[in-house]
Biopython code that builds the backbone (N, CA, C, O; Angstrom):
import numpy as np
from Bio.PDB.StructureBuilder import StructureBuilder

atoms = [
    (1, "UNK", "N", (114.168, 86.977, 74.739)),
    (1, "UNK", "CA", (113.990, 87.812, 75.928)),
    (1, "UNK", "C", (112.703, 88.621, 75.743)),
    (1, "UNK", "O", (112.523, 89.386, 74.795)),
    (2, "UNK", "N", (111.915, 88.414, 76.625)),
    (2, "UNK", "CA", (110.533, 89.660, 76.505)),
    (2, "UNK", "C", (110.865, 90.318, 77.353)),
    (2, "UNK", "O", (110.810, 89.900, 78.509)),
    (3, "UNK", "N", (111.349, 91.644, 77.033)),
    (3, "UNK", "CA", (111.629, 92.537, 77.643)),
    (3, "UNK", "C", (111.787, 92.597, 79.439)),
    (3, "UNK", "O", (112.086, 91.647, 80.162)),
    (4, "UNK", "N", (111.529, 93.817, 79.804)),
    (4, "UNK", "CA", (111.754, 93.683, 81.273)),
    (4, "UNK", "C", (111.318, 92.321, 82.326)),
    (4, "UNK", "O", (111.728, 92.001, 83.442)),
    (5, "UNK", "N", (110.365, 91.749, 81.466)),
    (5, "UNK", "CA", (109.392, 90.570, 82.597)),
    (5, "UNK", "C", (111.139, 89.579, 82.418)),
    (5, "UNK", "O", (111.416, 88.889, 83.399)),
    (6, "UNK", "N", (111.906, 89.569, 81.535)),
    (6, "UNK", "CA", (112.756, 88.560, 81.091)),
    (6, "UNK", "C", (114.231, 88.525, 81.839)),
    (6, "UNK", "O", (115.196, 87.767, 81.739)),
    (7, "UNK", "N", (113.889, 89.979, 82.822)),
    (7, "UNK", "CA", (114.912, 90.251, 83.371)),
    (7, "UNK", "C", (114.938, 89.822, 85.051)),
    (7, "UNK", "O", (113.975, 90.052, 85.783)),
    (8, "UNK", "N", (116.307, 89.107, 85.567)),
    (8, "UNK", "CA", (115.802, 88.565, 86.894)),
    (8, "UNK", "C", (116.103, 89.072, 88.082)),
    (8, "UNK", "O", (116.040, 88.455, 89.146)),
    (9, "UNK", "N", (116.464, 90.300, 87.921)),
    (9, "UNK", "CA", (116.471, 91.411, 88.928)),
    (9, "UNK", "C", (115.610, 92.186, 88.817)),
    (9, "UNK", "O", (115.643, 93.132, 89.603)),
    (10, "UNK", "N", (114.222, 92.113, 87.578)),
    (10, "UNK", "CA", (113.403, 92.730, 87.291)),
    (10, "UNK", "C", (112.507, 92.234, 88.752)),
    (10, "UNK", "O", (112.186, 92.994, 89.666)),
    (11, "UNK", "N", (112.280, 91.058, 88.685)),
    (11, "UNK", "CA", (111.898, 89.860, 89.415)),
    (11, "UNK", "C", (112.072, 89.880, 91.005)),
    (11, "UNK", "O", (111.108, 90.022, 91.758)),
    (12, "UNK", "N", (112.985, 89.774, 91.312)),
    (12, "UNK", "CA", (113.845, 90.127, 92.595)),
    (12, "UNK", "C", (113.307, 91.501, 93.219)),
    (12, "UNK", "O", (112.836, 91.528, 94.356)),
    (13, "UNK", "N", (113.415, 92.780, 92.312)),
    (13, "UNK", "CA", (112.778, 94.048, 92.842)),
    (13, "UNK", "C", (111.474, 94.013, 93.420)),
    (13, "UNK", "O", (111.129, 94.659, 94.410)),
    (14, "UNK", "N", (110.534, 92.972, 92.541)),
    (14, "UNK", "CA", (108.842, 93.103, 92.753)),
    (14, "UNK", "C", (109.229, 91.995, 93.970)),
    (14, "UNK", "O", (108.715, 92.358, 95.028)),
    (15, "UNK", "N", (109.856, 90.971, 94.078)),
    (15, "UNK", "CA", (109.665, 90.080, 95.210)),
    (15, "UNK", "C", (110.190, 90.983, 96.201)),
    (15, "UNK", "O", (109.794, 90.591, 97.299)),
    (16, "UNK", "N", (110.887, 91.991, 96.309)),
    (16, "UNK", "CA", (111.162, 92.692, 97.919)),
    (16, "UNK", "C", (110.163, 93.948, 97.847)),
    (16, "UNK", "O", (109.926, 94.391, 98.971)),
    (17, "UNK", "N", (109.584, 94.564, 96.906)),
    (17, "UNK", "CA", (108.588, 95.363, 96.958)),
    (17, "UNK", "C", (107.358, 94.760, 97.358)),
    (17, "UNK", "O", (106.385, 95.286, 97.898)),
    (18, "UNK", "N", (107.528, 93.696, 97.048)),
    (18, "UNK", "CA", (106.012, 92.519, 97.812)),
    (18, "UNK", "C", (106.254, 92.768, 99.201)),
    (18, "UNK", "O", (105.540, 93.442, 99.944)),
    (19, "UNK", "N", (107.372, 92.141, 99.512)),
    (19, "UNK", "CA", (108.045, 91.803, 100.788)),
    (19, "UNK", "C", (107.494, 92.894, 101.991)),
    (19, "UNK", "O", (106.942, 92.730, 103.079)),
    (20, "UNK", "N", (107.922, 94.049, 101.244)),
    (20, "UNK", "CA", (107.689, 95.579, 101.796)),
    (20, "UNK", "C", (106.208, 95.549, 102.061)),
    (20, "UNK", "O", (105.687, 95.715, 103.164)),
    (21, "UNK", "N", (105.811, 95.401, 101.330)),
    (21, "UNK", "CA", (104.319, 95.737, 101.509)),
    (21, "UNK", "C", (103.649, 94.725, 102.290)),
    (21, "UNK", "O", (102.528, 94.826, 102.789)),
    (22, "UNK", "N", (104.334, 93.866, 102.342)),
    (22, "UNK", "CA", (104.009, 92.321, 103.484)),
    (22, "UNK", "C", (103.907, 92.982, 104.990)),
    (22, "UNK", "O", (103.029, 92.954, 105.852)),
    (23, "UNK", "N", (105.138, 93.557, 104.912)),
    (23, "UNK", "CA", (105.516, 94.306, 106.133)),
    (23, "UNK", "C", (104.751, 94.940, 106.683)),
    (23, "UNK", "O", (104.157, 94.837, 107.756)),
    (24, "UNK", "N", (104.777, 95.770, 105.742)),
    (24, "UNK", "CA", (103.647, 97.195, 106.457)),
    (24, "UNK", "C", (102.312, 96.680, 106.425)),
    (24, "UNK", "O", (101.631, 97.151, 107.335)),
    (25, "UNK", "N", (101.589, 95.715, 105.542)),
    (25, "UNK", "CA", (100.240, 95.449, 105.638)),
    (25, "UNK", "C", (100.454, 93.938, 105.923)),
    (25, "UNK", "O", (100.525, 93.202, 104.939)),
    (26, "UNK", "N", (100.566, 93.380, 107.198)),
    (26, "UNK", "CA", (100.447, 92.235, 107.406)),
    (26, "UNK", "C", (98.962, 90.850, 107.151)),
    (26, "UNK", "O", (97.877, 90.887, 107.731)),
    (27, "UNK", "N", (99.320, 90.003, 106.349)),
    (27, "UNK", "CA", (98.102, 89.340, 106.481)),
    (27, "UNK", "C", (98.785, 88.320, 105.216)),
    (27, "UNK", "O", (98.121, 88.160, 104.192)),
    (28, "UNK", "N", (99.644, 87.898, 105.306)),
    (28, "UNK", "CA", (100.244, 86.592, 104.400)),
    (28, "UNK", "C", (99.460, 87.131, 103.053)),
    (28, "UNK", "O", (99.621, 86.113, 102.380)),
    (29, "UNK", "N", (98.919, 87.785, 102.417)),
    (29, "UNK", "CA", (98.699, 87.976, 101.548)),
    (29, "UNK", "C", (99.332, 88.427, 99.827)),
    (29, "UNK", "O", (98.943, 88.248, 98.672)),
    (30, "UNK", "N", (100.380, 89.021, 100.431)),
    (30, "UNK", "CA", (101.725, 89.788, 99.859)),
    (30, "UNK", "C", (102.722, 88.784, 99.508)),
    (30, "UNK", "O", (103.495, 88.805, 98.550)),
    (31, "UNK", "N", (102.578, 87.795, 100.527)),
    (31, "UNK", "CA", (104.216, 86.929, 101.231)),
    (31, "UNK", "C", (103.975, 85.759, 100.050)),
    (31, "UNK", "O", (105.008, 85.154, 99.764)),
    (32, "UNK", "N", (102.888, 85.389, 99.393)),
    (32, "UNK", "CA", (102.832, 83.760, 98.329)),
    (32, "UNK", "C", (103.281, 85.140, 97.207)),
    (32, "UNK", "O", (104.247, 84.893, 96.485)),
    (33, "UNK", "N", (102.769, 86.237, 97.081)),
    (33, "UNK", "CA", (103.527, 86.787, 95.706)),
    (33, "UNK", "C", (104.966, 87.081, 95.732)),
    (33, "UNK", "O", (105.849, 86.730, 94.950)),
    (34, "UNK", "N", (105.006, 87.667, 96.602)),
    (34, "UNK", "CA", (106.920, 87.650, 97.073)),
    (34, "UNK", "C", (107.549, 86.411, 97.071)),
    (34, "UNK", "O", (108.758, 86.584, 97.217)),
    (35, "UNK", "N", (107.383, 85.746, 97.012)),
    (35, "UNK", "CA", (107.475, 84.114, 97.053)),
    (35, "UNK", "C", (107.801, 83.646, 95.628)),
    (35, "UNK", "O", (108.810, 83.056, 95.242)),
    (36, "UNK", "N", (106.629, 84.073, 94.871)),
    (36, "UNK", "CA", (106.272, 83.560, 93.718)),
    (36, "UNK", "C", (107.728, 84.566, 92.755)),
    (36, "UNK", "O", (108.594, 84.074, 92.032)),
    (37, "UNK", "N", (107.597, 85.505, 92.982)),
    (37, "UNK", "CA", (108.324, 86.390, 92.105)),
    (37, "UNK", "C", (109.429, 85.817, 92.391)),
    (37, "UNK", "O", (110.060, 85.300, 91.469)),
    (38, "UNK", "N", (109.829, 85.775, 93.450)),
    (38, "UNK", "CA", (111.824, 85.591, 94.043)),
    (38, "UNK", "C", (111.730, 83.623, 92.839)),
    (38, "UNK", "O", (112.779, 83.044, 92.555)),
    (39, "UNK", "N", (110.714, 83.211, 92.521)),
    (39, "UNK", "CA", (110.848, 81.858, 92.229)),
    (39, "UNK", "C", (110.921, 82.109, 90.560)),
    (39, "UNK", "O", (111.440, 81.411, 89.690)),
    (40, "UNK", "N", (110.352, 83.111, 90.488)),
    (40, "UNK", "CA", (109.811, 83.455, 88.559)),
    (40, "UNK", "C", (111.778, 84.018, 88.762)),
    (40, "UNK", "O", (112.436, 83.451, 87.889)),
    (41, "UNK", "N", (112.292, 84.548, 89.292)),
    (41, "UNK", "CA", (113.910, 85.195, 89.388)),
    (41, "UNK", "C", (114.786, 83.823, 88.515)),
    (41, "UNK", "O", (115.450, 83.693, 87.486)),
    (42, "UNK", "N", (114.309, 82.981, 89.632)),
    (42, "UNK", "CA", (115.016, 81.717, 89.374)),
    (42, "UNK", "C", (114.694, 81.425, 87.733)),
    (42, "UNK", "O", (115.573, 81.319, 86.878)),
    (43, "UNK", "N", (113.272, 81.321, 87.494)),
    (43, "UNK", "CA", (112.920, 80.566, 86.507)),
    (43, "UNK", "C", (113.743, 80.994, 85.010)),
    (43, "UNK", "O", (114.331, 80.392, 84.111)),
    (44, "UNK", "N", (113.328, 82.652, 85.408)),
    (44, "UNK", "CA", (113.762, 82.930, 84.289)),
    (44, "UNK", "C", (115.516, 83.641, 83.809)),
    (44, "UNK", "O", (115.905, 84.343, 82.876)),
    (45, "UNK", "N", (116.145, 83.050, 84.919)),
    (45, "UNK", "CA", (117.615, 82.868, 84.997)),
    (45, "UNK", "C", (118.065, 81.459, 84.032)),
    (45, "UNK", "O", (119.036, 81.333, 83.284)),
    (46, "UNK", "N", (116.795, 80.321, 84.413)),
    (46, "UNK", "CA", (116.986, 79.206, 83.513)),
    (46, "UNK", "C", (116.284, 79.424, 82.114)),
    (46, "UNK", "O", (116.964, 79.399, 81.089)),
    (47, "UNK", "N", (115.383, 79.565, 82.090)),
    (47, "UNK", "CA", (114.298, 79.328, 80.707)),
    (47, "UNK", "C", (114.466, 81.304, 80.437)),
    (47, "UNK", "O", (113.844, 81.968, 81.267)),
    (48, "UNK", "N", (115.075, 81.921, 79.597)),
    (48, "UNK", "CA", (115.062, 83.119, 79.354)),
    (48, "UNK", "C", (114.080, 83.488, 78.299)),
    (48, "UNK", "O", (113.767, 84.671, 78.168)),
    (49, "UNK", "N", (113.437, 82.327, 77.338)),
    (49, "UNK", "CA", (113.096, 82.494, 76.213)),
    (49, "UNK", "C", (111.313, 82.467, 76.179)),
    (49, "UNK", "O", (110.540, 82.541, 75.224)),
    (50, "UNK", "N", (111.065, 82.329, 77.661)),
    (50, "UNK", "CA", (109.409, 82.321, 77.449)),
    (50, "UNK", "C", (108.530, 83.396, 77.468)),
    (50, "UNK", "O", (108.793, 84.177, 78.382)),
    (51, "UNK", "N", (107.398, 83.772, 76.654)),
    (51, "UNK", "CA", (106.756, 84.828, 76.415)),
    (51, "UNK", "C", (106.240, 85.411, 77.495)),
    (51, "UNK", "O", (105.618, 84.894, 78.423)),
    (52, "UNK", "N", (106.570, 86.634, 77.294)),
    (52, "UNK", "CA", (105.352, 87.897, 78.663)),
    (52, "UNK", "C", (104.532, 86.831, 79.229)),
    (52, "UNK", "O", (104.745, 86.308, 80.323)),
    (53, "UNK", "N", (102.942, 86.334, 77.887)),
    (53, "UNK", "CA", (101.932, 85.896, 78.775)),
    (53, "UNK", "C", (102.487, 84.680, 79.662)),
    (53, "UNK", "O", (102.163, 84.727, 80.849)),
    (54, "UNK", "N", (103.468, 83.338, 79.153)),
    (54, "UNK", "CA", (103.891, 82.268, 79.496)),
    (54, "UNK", "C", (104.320, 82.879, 81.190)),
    (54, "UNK", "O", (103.837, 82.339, 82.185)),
    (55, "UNK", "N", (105.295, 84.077, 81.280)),
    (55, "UNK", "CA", (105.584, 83.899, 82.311)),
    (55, "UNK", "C", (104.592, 84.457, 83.227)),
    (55, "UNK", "O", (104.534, 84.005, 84.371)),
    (56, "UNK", "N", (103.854, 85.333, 82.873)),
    (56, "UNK", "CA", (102.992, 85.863, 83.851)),
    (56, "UNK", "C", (101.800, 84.988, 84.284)),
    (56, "UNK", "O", (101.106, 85.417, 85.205)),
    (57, "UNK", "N", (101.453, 83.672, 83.653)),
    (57, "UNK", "CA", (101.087, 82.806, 83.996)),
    (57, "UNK", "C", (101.766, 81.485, 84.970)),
    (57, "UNK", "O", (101.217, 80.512, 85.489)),
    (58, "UNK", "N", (103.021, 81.884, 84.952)),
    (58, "UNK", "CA", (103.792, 80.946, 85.526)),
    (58, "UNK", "C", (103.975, 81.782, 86.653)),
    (58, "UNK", "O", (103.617, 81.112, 87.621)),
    (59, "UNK", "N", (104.357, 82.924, 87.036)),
    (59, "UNK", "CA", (104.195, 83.925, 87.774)),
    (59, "UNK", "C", (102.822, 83.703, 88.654)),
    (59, "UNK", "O", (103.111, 83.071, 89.669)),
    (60, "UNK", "N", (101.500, 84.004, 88.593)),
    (60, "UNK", "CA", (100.250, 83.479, 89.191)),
    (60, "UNK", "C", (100.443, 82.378, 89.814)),
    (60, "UNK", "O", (100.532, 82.389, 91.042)),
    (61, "UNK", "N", (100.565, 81.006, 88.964)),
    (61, "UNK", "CA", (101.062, 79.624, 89.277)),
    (61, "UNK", "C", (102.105, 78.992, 90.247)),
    (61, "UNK", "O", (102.271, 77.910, 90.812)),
    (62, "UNK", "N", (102.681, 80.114, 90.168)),
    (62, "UNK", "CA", (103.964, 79.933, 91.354)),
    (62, "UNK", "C", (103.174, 80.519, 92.835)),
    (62, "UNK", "O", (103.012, 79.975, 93.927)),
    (63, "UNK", "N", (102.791, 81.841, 92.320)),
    (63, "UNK", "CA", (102.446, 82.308, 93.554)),
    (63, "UNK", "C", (100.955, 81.745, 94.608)),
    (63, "UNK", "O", (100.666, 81.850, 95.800)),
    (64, "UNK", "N", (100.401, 81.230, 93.586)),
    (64, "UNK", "CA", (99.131, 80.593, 93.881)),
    (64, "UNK", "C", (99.725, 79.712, 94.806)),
    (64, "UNK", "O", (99.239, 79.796, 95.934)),
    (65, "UNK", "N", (100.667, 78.863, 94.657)),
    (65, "UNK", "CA", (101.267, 77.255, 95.189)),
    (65, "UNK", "C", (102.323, 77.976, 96.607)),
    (65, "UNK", "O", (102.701, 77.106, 97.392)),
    (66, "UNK", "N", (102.535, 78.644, 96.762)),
    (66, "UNK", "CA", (103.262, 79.591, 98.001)),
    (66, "UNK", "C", (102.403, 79.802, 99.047)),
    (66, "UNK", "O", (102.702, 79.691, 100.236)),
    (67, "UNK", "N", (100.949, 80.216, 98.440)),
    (67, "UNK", "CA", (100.658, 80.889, 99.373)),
    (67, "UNK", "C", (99.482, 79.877, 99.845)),
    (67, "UNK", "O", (98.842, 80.041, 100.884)),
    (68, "UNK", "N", (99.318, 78.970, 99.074)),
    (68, "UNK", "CA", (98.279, 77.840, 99.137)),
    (68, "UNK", "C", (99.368, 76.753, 100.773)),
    (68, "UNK", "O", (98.796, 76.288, 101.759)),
    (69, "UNK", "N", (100.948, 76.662, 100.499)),
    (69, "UNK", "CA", (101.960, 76.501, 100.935)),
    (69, "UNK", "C", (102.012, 76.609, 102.542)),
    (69, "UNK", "O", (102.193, 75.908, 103.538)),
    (70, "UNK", "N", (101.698, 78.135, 102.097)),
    (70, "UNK", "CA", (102.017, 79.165, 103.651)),
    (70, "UNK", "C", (101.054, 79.028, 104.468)),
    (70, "UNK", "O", (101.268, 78.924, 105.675)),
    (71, "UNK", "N", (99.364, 78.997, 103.747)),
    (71, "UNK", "CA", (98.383, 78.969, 104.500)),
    (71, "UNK", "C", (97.947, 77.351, 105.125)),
    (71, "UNK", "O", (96.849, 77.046, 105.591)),
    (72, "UNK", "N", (99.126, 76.472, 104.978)),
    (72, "UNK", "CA", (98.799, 74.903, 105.167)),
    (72, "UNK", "C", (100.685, 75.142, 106.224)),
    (72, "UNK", "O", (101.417, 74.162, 106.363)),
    (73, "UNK", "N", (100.980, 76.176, 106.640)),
    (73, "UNK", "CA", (101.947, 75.779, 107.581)),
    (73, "UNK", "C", (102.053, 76.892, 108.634)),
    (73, "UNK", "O", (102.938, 76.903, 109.490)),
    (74, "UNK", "N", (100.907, 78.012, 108.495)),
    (74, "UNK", "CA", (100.913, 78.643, 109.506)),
    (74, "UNK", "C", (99.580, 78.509, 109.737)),
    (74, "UNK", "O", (99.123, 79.562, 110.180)),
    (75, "UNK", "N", (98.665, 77.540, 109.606)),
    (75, "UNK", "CA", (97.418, 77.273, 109.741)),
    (75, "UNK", "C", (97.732, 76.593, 111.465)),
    (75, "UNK", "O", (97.411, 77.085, 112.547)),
    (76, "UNK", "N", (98.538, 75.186, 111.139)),
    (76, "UNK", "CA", (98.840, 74.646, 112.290)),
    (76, "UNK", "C", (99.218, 75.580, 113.309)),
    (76, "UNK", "O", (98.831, 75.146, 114.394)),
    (77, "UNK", "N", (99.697, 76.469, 113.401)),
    (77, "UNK", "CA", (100.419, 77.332, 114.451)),
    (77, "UNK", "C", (98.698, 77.741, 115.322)),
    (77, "UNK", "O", (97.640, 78.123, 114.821)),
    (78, "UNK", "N", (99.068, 77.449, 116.763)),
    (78, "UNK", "CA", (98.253, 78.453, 117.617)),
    (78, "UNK", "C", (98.757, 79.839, 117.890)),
    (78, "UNK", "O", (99.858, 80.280, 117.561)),
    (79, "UNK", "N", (97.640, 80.573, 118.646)),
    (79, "UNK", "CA", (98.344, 81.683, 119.045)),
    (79, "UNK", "C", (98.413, 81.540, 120.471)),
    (79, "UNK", "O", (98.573, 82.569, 121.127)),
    (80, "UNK", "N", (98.312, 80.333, 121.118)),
    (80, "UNK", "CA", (98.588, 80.217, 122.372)),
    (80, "UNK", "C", (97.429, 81.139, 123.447)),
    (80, "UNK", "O", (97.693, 81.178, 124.649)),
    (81, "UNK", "N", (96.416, 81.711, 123.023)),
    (81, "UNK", "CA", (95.726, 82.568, 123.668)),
    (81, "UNK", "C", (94.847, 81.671, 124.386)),
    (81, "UNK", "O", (94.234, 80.758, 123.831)),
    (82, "UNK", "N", (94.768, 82.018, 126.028)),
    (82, "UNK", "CA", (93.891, 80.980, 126.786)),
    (82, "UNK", "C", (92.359, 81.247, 127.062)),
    (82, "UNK", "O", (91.982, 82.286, 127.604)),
    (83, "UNK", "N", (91.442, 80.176, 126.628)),
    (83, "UNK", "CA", (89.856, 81.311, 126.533)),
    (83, "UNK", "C", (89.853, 80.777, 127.747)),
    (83, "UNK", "O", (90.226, 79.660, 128.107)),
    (84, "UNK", "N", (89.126, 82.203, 128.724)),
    (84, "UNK", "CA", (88.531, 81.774, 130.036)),
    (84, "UNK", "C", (86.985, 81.941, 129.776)),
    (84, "UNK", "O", (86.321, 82.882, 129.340)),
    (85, "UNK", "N", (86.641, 80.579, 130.241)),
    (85, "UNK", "CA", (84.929, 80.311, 130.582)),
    (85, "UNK", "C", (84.578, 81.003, 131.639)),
    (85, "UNK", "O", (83.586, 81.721, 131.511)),
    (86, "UNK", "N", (85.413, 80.972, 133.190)),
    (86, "UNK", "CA", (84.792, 81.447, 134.425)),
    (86, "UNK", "C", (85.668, 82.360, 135.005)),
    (86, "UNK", "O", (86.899, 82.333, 134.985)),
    (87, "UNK", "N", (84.767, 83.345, 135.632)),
    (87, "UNK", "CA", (85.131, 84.747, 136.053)),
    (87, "UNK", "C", (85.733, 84.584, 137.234)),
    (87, "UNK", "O", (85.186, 83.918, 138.113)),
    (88, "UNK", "N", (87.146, 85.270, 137.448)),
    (88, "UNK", "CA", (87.982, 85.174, 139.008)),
    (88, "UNK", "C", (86.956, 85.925, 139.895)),
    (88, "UNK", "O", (86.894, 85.873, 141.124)),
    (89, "UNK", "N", (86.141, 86.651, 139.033)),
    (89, "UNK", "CA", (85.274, 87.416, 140.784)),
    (89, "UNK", "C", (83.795, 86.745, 141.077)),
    (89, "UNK", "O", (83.109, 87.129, 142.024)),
    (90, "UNK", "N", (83.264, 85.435, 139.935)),
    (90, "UNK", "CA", (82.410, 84.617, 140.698)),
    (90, "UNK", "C", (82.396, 83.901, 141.359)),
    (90, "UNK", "O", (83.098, 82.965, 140.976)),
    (91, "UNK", "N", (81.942, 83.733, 142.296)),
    (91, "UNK", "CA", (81.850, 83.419, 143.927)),
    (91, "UNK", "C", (80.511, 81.963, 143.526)),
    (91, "UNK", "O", (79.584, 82.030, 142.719)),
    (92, "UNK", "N", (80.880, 80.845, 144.384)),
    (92, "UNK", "CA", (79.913, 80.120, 144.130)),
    (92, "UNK", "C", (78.940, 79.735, 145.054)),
    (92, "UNK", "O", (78.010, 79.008, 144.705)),
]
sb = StructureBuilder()
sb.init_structure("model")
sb.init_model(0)
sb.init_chain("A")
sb.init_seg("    ")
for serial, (resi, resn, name, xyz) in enumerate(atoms, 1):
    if name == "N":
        sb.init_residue(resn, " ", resi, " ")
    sb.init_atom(name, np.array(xyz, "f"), 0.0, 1.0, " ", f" {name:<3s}", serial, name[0])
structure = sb.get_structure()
């Protein structure tokens, strides 16, 4: 166990403190680390025995692939906004 990083409610806390801060500062930026952490929860529920640096590299690695994820599925999304070329009050 390395200490607190080894714990998976340690994990869970920073993924809804991400979450939070997703919230209030919107811009998907927050949301691949919240992501990543709620996944490091999992990991290290299975593998308990890997070092600080191991996980905090696996930690990055996770979150890198979330948000790499997120930005390839809300990319497709429009915002439906219609550009107008011509003015309702020009007259021809």
């Amino acid at each position: 166990m390395t200490g607190l990083l080894g714990l998976w409610w340690v994990w869970v806390a920073i993924a809804l403190g991400l979450g939070l801060a997703e919230v209030m500062l919107p811009g998907f930026i927050f949301l691949g680390f919240a992501i990543g952490a709620l996944l490091m929860a999992i990991v290290v529920t299975v593998f308990s025995t890997l070092s600080a640096p191991a996980l905090l590299a696996l930690f990055a690695g996770l979150s890198l692939i979330a948000w790499i994820g997120l930005r390839l599925v809300f990319k497709r999304q429009s915002s439906g906004a219609r550009i107008v070329t011509r003015d309702i009050n020009d007259t021809k």
